[in-house]
Residue frames as qw, qx, qy, qz and C-alpha x, y, z in Angstrom:
[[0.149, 0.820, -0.438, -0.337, 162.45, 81.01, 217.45],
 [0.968, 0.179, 0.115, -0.130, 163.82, 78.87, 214.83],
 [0.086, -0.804, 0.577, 0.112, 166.84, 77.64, 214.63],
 [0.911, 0.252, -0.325, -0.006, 169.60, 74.93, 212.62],
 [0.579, -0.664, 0.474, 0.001, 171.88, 73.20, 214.18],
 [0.915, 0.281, -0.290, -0.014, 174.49, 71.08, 212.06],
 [0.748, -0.436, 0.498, -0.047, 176.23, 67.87, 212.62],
 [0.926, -0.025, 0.377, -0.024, 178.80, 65.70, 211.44],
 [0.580, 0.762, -0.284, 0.054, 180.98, 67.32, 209.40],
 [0.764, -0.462, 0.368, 0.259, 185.07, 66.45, 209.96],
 [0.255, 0.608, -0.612, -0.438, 188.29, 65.56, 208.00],
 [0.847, 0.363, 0.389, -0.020, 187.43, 62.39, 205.21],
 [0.522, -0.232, 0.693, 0.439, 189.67, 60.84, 202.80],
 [0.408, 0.457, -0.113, -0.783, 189.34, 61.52, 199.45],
 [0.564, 0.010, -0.710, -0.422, 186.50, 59.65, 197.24],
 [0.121, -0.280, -0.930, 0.205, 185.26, 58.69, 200.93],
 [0.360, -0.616, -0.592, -0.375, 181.72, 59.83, 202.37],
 [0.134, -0.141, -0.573, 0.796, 180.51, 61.63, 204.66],
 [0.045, -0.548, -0.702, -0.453, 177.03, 62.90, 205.97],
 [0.038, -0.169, 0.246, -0.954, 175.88, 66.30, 207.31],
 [0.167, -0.694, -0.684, -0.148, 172.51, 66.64, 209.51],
 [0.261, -0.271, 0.188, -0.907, 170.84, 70.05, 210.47],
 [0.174, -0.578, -0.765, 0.224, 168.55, 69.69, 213.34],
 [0.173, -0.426, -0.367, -0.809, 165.59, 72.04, 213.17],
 [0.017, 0.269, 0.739, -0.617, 164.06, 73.68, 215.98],
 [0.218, 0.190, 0.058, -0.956, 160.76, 74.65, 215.88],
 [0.578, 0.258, 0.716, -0.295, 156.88, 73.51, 214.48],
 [0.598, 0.708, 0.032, -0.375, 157.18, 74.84, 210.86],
 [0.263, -0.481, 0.737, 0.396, 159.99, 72.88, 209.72],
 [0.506, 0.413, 0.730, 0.199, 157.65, 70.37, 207.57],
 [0.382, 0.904, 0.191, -0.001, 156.90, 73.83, 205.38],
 [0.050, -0.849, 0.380, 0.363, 160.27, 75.03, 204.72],
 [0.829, 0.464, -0.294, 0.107, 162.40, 74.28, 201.80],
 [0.356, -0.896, 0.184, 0.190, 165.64, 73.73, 202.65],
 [0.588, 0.775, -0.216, 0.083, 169.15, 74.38, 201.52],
 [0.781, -0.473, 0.159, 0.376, 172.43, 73.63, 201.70],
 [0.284, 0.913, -0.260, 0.137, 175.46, 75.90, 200.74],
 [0.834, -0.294, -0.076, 0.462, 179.07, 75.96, 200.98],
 [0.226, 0.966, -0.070, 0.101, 181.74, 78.15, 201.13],
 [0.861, 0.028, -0.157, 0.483, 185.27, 77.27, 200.46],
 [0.415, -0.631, -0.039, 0.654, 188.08, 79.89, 202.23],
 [0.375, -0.211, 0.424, 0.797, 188.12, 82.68, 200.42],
 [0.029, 0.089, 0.857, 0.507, 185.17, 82.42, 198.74],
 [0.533, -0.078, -0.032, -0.842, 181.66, 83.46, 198.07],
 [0.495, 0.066, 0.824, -0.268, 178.99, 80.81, 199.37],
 [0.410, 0.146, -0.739, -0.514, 177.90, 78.79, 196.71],
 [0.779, 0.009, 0.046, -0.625, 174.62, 76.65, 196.31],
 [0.233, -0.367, 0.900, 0.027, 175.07, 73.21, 196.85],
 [0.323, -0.226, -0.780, -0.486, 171.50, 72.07, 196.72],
 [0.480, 0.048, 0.442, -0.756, 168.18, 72.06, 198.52],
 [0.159, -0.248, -0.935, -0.196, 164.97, 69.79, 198.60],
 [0.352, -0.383, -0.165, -0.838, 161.46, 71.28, 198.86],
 [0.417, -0.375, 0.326, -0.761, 159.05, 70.88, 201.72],
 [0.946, -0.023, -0.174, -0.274, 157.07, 67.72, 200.55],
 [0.514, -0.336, 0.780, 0.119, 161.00, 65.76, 200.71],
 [0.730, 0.554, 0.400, 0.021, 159.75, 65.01, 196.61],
 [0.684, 0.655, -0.068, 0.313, 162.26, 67.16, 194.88],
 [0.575, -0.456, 0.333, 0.592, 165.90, 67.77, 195.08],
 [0.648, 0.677, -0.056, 0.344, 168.02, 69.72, 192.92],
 [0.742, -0.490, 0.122, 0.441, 171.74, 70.15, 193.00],
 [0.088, 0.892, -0.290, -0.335, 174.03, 72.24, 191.64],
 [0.694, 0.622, -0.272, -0.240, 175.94, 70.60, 188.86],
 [0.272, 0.602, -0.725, 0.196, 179.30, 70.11, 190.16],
 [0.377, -0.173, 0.762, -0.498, 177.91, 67.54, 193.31],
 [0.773, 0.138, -0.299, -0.543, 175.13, 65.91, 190.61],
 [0.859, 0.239, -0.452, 0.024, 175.34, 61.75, 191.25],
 [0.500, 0.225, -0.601, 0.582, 177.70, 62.24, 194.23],
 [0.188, -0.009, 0.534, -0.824, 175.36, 64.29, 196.85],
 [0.353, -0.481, -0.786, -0.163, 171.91, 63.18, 198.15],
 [0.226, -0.316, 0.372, -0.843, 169.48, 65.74, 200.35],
 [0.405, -0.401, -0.793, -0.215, 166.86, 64.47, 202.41],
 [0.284, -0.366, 0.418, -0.781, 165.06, 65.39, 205.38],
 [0.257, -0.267, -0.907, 0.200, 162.85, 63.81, 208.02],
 [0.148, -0.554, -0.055, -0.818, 159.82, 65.97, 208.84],
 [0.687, -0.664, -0.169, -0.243, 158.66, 64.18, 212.09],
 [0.657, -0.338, -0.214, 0.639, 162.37, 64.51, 213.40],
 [0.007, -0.995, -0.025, 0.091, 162.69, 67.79, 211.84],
 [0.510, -0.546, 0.512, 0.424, 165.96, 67.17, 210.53],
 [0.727, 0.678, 0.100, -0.044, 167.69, 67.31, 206.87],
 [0.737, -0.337, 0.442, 0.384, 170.82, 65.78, 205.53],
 [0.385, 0.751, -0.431, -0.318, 173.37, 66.30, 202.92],
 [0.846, -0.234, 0.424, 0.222, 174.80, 62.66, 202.52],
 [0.350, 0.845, -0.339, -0.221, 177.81, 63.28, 200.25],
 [0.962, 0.113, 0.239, 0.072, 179.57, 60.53, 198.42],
 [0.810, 0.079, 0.052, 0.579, 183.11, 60.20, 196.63],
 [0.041, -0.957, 0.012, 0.288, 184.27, 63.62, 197.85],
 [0.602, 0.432, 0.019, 0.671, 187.15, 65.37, 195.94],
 [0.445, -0.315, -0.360, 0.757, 189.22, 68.11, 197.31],
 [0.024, -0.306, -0.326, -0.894, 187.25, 70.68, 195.68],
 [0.368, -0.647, -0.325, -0.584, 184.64, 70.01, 198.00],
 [0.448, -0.496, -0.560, 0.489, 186.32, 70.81, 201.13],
 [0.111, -0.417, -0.177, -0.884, 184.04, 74.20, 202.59],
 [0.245, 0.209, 0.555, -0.766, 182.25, 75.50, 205.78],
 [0.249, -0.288, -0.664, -0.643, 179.11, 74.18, 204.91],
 [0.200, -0.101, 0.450, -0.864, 175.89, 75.46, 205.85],
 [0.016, 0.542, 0.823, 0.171, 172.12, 74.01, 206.00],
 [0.322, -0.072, -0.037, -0.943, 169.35, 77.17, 205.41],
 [0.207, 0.495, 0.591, -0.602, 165.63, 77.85, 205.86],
 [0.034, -0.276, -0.367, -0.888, 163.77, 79.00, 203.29],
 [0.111, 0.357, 0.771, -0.516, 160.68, 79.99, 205.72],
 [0.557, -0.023, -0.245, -0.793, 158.09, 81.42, 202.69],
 [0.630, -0.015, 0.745, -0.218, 156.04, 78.29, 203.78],
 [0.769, 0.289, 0.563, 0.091, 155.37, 75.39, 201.41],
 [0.175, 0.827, -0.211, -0.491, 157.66, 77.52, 199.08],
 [0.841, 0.512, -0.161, -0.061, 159.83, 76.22, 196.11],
 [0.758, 0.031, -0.128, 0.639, 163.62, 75.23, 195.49],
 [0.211, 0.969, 0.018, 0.127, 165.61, 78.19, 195.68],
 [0.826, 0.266, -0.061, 0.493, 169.11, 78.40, 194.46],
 [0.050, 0.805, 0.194, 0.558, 169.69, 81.63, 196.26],
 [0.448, -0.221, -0.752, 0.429, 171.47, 82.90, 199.30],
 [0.156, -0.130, 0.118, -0.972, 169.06, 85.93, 199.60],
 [0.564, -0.218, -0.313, -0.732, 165.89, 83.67, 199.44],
 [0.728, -0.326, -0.571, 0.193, 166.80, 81.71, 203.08],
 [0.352, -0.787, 0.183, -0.473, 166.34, 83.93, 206.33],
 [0.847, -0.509, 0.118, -0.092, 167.75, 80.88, 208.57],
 [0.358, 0.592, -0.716, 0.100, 171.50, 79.89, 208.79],
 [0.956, -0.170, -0.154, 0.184, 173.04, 77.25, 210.53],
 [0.396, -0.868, 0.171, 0.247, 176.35, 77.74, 212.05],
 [0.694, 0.576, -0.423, -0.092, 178.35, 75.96, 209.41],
 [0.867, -0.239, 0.436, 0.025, 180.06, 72.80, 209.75],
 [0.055, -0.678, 0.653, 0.333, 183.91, 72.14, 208.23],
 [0.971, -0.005, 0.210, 0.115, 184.57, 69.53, 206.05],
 [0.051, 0.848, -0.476, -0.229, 187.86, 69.06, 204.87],
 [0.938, 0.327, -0.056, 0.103, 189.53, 66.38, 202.39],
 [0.406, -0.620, 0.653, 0.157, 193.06, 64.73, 202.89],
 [0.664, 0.511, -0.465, -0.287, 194.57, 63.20, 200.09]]
């Protein structure tokens, strides 16, 4: 059974940094896209961004463009969100996904990821 596991979230100063990792169990991680969402209180979860299987493309939702970075590691099985001058807009239970079609595409969707993570707080302090 596969499962995410994320790390590292916390409370961060605004315009500082901070970097999420999901640890992947399991042997098919090197085929899965994955994703990252958030969801501020209150709020519908919202696409941050994802990076496709190879670890060759990224795409990012608009508002995080220039300021977030995914990546992943396929022989740890692990994939990051490294996020850069944060603003208070992006404090949100964020989540890392699965997308388990193998060697599938991006997808900006939270119907087209079967895997969650538990989510991981971040929260900004002026």
């Amino acid at each position: 059974q596969v499962q995410l596991k994320e790390s590292g979230g916390g409370l961060v100063q605004t315009v500082g940094s901070l970097r999420l990792s999901c640890a992947v169990s399991g042997r098919s991680f090197s085929v899965y896209s994955m994703g990252w969402f958030r969801q501020p209180l209150g709020k519908e979860r919202q696409f941050v961004g994802a990076i496709d299987w190879t670890g060759e493309r990224t795409y990012y939702t608009d508002s995080v463009k220039g300021r977030f970075t995914i990546s992943r590691d396929n022989d740890q099985n692990m994939a990051y969100l490294k996020m850069n001058n944060l603003e208070p807009e992006d404090t949100a239970m964020y989540y890392c996904t699965a997308n388990t079609a193998e060697n599938g595409p991006i997808c900006t969707s939270v119907a087209n990821y079967a895997l969650w993570g538990q989510g991981n707080q971040v929260n900004l302090s002026s």
